[in-house]
NUPADREN-345850 format. One record per residue (C-alpha): residue in three letters; x, y, z. Coordinates in steps of 0.1 Angstrom, whole numbers, always signed. Layout:
% NUPADREN-345850
+------+-------+-------+-------+
! rest !    px !    py !    pz !
+------+-------+-------+-------+
!  Ala !     X !     Y !     Z !
...
+------+-------+-------+-------+
***
This chain:
% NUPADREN-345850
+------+-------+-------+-------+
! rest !    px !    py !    pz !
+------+-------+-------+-------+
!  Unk !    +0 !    +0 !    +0 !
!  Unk !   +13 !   +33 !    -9 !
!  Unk !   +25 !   +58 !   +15 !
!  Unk !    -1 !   +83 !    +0 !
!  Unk !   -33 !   +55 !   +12 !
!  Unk !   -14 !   +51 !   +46 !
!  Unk !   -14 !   +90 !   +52 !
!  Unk !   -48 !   +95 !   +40 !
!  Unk !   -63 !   +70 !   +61 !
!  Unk !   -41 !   +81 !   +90 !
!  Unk !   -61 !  +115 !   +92 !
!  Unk !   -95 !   +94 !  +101 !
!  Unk !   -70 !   +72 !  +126 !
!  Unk !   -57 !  +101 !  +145 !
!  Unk !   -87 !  +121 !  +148 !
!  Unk !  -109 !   +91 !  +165 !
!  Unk !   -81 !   +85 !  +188 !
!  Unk !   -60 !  +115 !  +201 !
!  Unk !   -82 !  +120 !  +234 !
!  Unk !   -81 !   +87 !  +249 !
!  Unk !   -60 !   +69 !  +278 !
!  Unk !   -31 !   +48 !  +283 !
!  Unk !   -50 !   +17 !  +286 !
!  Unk !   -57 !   -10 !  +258 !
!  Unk !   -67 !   -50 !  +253 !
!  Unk !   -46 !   -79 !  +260 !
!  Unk !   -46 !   -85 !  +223 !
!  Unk !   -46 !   -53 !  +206 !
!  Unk !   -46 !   -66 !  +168 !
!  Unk !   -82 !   -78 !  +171 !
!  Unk !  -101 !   -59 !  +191 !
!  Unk !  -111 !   -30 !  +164 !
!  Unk !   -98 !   -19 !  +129 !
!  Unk !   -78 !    +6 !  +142 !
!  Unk !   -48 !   -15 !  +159 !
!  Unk !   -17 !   -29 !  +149 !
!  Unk !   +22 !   -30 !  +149 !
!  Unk !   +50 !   -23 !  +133 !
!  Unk !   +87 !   -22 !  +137 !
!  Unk !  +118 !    +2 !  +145 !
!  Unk !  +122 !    +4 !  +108 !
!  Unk !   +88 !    +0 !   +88 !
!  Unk !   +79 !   -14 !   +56 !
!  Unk !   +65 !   +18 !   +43 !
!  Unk !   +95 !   +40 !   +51 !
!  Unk !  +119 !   +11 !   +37 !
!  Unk !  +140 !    +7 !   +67 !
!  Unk !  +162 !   +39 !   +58 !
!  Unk !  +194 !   +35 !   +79 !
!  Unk !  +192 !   +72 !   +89 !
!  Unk !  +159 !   +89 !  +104 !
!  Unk !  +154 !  +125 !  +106 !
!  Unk !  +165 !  +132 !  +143 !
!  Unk !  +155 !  +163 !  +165 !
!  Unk !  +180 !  +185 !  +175 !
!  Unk !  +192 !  +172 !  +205 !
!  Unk !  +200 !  +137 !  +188 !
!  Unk !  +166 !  +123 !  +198 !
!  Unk !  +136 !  +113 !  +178 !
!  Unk !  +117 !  +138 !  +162 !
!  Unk !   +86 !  +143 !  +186 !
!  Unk !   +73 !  +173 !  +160 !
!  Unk !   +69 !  +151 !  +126 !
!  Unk !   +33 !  +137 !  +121 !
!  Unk !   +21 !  +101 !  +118 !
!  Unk !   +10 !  +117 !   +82 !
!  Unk !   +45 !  +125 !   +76 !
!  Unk !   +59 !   +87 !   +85 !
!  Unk !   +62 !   +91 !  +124 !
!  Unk !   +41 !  +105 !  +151 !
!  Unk !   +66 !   +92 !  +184 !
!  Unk !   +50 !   +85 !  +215 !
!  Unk !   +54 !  +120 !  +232 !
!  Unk !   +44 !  +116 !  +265 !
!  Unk !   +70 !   +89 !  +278 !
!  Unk !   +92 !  +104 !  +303 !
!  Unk !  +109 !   +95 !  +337 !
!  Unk !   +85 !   +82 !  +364 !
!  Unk !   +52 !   +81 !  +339 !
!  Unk !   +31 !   +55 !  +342 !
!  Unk !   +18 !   +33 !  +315 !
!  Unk !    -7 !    +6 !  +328 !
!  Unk !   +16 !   -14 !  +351 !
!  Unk !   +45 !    +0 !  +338 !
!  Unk !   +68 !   +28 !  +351 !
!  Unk !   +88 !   +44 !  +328 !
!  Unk !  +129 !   +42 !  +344 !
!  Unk !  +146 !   +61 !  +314 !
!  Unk !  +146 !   +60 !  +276 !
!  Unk !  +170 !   +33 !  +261 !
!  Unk !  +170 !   +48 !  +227 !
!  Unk !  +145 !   +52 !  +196 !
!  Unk !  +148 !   +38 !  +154 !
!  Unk !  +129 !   +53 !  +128 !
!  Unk !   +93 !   +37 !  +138 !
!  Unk !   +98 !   +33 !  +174 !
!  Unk !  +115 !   +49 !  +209 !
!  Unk !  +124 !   +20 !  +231 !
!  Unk !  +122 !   +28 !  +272 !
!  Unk !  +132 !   +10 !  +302 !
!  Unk !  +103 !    +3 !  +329 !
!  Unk !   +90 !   -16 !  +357 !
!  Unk !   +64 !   -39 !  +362 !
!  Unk !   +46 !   -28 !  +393 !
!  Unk !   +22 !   -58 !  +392 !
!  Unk !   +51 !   -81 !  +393 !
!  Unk !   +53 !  -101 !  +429 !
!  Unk !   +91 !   -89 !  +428 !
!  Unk !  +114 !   -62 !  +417 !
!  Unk !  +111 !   -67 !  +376 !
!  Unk !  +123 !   -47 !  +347 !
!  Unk !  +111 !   -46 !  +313 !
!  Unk !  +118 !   -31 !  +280 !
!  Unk !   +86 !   -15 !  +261 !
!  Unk !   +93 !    -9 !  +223 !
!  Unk !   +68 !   +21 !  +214 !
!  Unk !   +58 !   +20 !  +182 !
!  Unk !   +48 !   +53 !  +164 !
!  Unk !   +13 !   +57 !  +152 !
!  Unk !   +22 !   +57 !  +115 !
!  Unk !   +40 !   +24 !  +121 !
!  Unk !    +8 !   +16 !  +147 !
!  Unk !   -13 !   +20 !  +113 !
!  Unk !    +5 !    +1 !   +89 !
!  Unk !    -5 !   -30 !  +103 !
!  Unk !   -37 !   -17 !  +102 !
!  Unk !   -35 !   -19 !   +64 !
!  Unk !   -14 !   -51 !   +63 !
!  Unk !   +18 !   -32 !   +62 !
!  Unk !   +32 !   -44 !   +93 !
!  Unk !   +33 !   -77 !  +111 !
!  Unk !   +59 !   -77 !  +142 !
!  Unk !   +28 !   -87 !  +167 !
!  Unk !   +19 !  -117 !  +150 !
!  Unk !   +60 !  -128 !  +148 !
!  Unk !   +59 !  -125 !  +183 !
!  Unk !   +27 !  -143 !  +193 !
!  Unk !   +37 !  -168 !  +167 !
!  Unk !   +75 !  -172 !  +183 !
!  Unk !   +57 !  -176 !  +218 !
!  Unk !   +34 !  -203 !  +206 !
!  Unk !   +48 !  -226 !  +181 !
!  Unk !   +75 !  -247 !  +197 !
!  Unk !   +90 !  -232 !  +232 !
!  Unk !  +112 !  -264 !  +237 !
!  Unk !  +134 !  -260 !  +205 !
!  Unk !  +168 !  -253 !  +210 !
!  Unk !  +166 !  -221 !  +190 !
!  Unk !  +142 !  -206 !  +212 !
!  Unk !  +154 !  -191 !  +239 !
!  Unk !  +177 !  -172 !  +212 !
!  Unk !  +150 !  -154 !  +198 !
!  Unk !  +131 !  -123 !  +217 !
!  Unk !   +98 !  -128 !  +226 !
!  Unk !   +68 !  -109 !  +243 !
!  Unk !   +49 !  -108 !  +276 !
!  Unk !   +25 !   -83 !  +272 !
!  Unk !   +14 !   -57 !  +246 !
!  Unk !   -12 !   -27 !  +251 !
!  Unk !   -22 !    +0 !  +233 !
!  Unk !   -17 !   +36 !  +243 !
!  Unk !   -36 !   +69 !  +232 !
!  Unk !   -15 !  +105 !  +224 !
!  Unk !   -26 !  +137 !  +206 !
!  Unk !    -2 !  +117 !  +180 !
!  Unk !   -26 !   +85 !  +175 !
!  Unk !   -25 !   +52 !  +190 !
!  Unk !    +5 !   +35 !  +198 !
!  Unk !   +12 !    -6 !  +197 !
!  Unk !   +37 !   -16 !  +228 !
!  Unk !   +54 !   -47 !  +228 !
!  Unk !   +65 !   -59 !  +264 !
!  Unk !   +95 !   -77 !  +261 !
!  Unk !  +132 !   -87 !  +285 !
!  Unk !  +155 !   -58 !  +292 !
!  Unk !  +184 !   -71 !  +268 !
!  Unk !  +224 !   -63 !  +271 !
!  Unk !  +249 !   -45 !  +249 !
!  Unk !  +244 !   -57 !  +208 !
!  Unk !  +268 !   -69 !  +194 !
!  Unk !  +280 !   -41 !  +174 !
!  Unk !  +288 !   -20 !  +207 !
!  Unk !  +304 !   -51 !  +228 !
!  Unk !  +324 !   -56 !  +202 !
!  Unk !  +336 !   -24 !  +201 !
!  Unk !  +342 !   -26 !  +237 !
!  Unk !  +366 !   -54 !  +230 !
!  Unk !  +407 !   -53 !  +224 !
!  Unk !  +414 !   -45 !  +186 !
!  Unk !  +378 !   -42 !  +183 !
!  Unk !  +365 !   -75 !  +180 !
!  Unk !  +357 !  -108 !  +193 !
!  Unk !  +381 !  -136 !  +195 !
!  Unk !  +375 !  -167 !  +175 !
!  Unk !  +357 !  -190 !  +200 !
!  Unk !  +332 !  -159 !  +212 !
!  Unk !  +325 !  -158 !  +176 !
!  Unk !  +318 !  -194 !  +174 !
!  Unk !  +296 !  -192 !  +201 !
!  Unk !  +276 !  -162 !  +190 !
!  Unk !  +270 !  -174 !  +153 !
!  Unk !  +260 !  -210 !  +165 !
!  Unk !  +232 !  -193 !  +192 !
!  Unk !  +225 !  -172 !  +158 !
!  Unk !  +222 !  -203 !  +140 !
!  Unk !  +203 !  -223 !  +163 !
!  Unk !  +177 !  -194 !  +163 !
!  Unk !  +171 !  -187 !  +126 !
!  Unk !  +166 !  -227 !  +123 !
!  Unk !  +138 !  -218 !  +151 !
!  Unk !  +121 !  -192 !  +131 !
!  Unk !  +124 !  -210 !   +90 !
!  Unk !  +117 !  -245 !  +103 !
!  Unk !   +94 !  -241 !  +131 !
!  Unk !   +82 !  -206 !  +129 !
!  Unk !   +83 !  -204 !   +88 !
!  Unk !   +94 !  -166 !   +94 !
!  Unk !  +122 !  -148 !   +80 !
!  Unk !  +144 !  -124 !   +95 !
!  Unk !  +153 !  -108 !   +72 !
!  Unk !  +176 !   -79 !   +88 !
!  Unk !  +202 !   -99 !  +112 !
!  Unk !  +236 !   -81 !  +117 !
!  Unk !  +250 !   -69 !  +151 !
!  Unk !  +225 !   -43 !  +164 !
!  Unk !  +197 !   -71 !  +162 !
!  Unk !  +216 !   -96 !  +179 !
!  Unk !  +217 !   -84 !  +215 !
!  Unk !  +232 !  -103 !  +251 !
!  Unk !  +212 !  -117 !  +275 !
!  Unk !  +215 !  -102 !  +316 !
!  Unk !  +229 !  -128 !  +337 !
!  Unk !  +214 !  -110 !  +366 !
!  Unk !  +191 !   -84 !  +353 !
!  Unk !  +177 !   -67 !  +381 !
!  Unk !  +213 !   -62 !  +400 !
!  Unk !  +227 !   -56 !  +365 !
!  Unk !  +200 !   -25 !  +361 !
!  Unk !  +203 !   -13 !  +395 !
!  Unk !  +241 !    -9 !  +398 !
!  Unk !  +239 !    +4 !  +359 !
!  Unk !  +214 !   +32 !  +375 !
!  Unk !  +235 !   +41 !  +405 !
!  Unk !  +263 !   +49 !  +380 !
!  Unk !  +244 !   +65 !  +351 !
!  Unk !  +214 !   +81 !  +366 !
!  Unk !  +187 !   +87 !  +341 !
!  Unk !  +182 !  +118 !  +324 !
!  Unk !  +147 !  +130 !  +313 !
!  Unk !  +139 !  +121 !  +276 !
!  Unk !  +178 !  +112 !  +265 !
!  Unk !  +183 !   +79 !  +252 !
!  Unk !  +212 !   +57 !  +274 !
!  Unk !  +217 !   +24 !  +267 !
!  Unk !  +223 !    -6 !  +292 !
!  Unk !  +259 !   -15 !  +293 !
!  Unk !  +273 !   -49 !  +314 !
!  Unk !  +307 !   -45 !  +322 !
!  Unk !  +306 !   -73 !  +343 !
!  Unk !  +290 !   -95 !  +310 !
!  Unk !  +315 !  -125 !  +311 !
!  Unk !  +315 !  -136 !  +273 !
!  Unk !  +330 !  -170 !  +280 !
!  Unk !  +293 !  -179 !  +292 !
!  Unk !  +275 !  -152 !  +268 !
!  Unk !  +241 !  -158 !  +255 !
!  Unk !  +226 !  -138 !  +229 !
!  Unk !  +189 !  -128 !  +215 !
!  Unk !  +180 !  -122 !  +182 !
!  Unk !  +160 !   -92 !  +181 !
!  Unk !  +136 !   -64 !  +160 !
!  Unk !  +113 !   -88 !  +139 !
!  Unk !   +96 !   -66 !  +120 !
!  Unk !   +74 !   -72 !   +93 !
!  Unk !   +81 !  -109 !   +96 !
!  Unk !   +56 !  -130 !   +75 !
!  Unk !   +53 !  -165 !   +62 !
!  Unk !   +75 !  -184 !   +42 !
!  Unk !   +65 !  -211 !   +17 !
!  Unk !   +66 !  -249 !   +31 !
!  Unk !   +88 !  -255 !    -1 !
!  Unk !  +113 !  -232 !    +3 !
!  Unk !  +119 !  -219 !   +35 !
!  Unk !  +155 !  -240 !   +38 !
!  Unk !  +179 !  -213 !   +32 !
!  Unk !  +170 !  -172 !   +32 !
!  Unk !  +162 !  -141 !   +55 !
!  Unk !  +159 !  -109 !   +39 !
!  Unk !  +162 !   -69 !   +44 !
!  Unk !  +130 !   -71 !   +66 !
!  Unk !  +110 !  -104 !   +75 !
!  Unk !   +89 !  -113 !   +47 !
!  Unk !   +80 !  -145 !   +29 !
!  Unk !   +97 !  -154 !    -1 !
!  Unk !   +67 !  -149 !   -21 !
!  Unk !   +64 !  -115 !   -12 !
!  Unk !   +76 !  -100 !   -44 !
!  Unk !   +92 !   -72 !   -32 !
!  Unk !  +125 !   -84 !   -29 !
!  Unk !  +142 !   -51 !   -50 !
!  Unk !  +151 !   -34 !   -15 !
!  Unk !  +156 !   -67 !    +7 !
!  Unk !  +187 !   -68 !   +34 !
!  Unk !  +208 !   -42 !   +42 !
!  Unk !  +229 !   -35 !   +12 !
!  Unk !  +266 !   -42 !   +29 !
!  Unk !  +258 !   -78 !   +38 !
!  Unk !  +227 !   -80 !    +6 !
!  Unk !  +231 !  -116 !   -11 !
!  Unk !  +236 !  -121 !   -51 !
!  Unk !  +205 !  -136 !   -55 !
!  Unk !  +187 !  -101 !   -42 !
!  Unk !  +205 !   -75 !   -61 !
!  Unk !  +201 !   -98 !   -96 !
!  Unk !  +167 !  -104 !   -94 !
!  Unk !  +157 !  -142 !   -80 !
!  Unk !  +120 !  -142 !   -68 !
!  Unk !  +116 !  -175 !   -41 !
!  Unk !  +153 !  -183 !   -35 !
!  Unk !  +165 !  -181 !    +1 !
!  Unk !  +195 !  -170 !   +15 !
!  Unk !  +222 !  -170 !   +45 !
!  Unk !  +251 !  -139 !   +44 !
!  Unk !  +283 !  -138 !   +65 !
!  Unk !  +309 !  -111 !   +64 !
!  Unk !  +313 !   -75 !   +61 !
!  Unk !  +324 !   -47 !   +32 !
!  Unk !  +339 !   -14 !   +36 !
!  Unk !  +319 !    +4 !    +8 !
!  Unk !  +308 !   +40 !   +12 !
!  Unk !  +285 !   +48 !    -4 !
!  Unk !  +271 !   +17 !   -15 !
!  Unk !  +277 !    +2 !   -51 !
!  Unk !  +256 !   -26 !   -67 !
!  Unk !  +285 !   -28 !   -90 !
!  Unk !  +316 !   -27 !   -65 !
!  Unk !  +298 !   -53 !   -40 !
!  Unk !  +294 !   -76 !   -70 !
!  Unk !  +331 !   -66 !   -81 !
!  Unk !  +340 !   -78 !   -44 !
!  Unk !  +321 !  -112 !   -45 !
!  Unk !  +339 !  -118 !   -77 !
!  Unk !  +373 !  -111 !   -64 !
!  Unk !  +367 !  -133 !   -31 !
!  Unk !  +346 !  -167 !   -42 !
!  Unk !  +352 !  -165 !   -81 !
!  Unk !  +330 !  -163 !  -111 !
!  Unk !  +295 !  -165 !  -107 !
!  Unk !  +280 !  -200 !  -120 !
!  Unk !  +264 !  -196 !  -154 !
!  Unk !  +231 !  -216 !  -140 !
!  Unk !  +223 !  -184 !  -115 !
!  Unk !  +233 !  -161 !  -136 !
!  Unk !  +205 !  -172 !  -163 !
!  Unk !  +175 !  -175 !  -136 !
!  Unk !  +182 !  -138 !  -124 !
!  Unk !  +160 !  -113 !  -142 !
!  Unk !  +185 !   -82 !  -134 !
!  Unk !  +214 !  -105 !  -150 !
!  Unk !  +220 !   -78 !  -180 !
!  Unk !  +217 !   -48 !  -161 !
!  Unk !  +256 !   -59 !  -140 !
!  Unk !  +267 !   -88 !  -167 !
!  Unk !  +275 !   -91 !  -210 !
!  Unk !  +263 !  -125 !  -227 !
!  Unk !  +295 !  -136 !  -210 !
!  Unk !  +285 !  -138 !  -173 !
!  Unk !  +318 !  -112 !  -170 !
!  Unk !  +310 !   -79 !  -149 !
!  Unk !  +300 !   -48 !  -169 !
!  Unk !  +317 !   -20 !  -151 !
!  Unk !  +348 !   -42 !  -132 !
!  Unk !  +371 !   -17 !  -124 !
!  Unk !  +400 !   -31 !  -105 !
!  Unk !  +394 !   -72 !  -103 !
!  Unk !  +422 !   -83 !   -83 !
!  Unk !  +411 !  -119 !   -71 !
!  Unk !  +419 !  -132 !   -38 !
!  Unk !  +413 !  -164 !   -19 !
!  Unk !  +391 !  -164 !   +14 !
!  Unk !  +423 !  -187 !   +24 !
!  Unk !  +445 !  -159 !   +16 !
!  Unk !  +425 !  -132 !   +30 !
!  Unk !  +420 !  -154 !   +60 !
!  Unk !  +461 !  -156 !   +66 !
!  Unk !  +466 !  -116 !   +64 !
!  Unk !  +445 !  -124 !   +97 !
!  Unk !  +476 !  -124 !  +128 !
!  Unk !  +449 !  -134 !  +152 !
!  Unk !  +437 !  -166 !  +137 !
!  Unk !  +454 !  -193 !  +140 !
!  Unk !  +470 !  -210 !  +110 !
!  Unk !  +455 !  -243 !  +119 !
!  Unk !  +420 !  -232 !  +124 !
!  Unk !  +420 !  -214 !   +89 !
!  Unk !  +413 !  -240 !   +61 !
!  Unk !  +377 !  -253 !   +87 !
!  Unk !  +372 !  -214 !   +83 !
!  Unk !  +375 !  -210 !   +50 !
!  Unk !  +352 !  -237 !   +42 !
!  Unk !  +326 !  -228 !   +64 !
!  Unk !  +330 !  -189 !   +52 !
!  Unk !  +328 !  -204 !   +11 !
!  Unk !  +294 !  -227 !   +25 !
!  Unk !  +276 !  -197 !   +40 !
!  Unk !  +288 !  -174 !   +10 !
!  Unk !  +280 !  -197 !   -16 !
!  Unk !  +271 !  -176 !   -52 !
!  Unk !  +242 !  -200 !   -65 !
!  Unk !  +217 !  -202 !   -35 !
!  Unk !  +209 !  -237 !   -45 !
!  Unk !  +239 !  -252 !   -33 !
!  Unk !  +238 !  -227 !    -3 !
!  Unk !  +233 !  -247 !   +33 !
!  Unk !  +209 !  -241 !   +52 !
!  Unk !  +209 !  -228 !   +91 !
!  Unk !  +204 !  -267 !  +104 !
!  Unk !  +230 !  -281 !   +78 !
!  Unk !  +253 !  -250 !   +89 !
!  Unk !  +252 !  -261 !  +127 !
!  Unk !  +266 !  -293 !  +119 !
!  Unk !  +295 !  -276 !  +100 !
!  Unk !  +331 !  -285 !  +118 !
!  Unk !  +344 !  -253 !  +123 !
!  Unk !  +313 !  -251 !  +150 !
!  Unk !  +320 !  -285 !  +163 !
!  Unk !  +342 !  -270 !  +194 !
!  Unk !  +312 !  -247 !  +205 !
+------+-------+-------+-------+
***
């Protein structure tokens, strides 16, 4: 649906709605027409990596569900939604402002995190846009005892809430650690040693298989802000956190652990979003840009570019996919992220190349690049030895798990199951 119908209908949406109370129904997506969910990113706005902040940094409380946002602007220290008290704001993504609380109704001390969503993204599943509530009633449901499941971020309550901006779905969910974008940061050199790497993309693994094989969702958008650690000891955790970093009105400060000992680190996967189903037949090998079956159709804008697969940028409709790895390309190139593929894993097989419907637009009758500017190719082994902090021995499992998971032709590509059984992960 087009942002134009979304905005139209939104005038209707806020008008009925902008008097009411913090309150709402257990389940929220079927009590009235007028409910819904969304995710930090939505559909409608194409999950642009960079949102229109205010001028203190912070989301832009100002901009309109009409205009693609309408924040929740009443949450601030010490208010009180429902059960909930607000602690301080965590931090806020283009369709949603994430805050710390706690559950007064809880027999003991609890904390929870409550993802806001705004009341454009509140509307879009409204209109079928959005679909983050179902994921997560869906994840709750289907098989609790897999092995992938306690790797995967799930729900405990939802509620809608009532602003001058429009209705607002809440998701309920664990207070989380550090992602791992900013604990690896946090780390010497800047990144994780081999076995905490091991560890985290096995717990990945194990809870993708959750979500194709029992679930039949895709993630679509996993990289290291949506995979987050899990608080040994949340409420102590919190509480020493607070004594150090008081809360600030309004400001957006993230939960740090220094304590978090990664030797026994558990992580989540996190942010759902418009996670739909995936075909029975097919469901083996992908997640895309945001979670959405493989017949959706609209796979033009799918994963975030720097980690998109081949299959996505040429044009293959049903095929799914598993990406590993990182580029350094700013901005981002169709052409050089092709060039880079070709200089790592080789030529691309002429089979894929004649199935993808964007083939002509990057190759000549040839399968060779169009625009290849400076091919210089280069073994993952290779690359792998410029590495001083691997170990020699432990390169050639690497290199063969790396060339599995980045496999050019998704038809020979493993899926998360087969990948867990891979050697290199045999240690973990």
């Amino acid at each position: 649906m087009s942002t134009r119908i979304l905005s139209s209908s939104l005038n209707t949406f806020h008008t009925k709605e902008q008097n009411t109370n913090d309150e709402g129904p257990s389940n929220p997506i079927t009590v009235s027409k007028y409910t819904g969910t969304g995710r930090h990113d939505g559909k409608e706005q194409r999950r642009s990596s960079t949102h229109e902040a205010a001028s203190d940094g912070e989301e832009p409380l100002s901009l309109l569900a009409k205009e693609g946002y309408g924040y929740y602007p009443c949450a601030v220290v010490d208010h009180r939604l429902n059960r909930y008290e607000i602690v301080r704001k965590l931090g806020w993504a283009g369709s949603s402002s994430v805050w710390l609380c706690i559950d007064t109704a809880a027999p003991h001390k609890t904390y929870v995190a409550i993802k806001m969503l705004t009341a454009f993204a509140t509307a879009c599943e409204v209109f079928g846009g959005l679909t983050e509530y179902t994921v997560f009633k869906h994840i709750e449901l289907v098989a609790p005892h897999h092995p992938g499941f306690p790797h995967c971020l799930t729900m405990h309550d939802s509620f809608m809430a009532h602003t001058s901006a429009g209705r607002h779905l809440c998701f309920v969910t664990d207070v989380l650690g550090p992602n791992m974008r900013t604990l690896r940061s946090a780390q010497p050199n800047y990144r994780f040693s081999v076995s905490i790497a091991k560890r985290i993309i096995k717990q990945i693994l194990l809870a993708i298989n959750y979500l194709h094989v029992e679930c039949q969702y895709i993630h679509t958008d996993i990289r290291s802000d949506n995979v987050s650690a899990v608080l040994a000891d949340p409420v102590s955790t919190i509480d020493k956190h607070l004594e150090i970093s008081p809360s600030q009105i309004a400001k957006s400060q993230p939960l740090t652990d220094p304590n978090l000992d990664l030797r026994f680190l558990n992580v989540r996967l996190i942010d759902y979003g418009t996670g739909k189903t995936v075909w029975p037949s097919s469901y083996a090998r992908v997640y895309f840009d945001i979670a959405s079956p493989v017949h959706d159709n609209e796979h033009d804008l799918c994963q975030a570019p720097i980690v998109r697969a081949p299959e996505v940028t040429l044009g293959i409709c049903g095929q799914l996919l598993l990406t590993f790895g990182q580029l350094d390309v700013s901005p981002y190139s169709a052409d050089v992220h092709l060039q880079n593929m070709v200089n790592c894993l080789g030529s691309f097989p002429p089979q894929f190349l004649e199935a993808c419907s964007k083939r002509t637009e990057y190759f000549d009758e040839h399968g060779s690049l169009l625009r290849a500017t400076n091919l210089k190719p280069r073994s993952l082994e290779d690359t792998l030895h410029g590495f001083s902090f691997l170990n020699a021995d432990d390169i050639p499992s690497l290199a063969v798990f790396m060339h599995r998971c980045l496999a050019l032709d998704p038809a020979s590509r493993p899926s998360a199951l087969e990948l867990l059984d891979d050697k290199w992960l045999e240690d973990v």
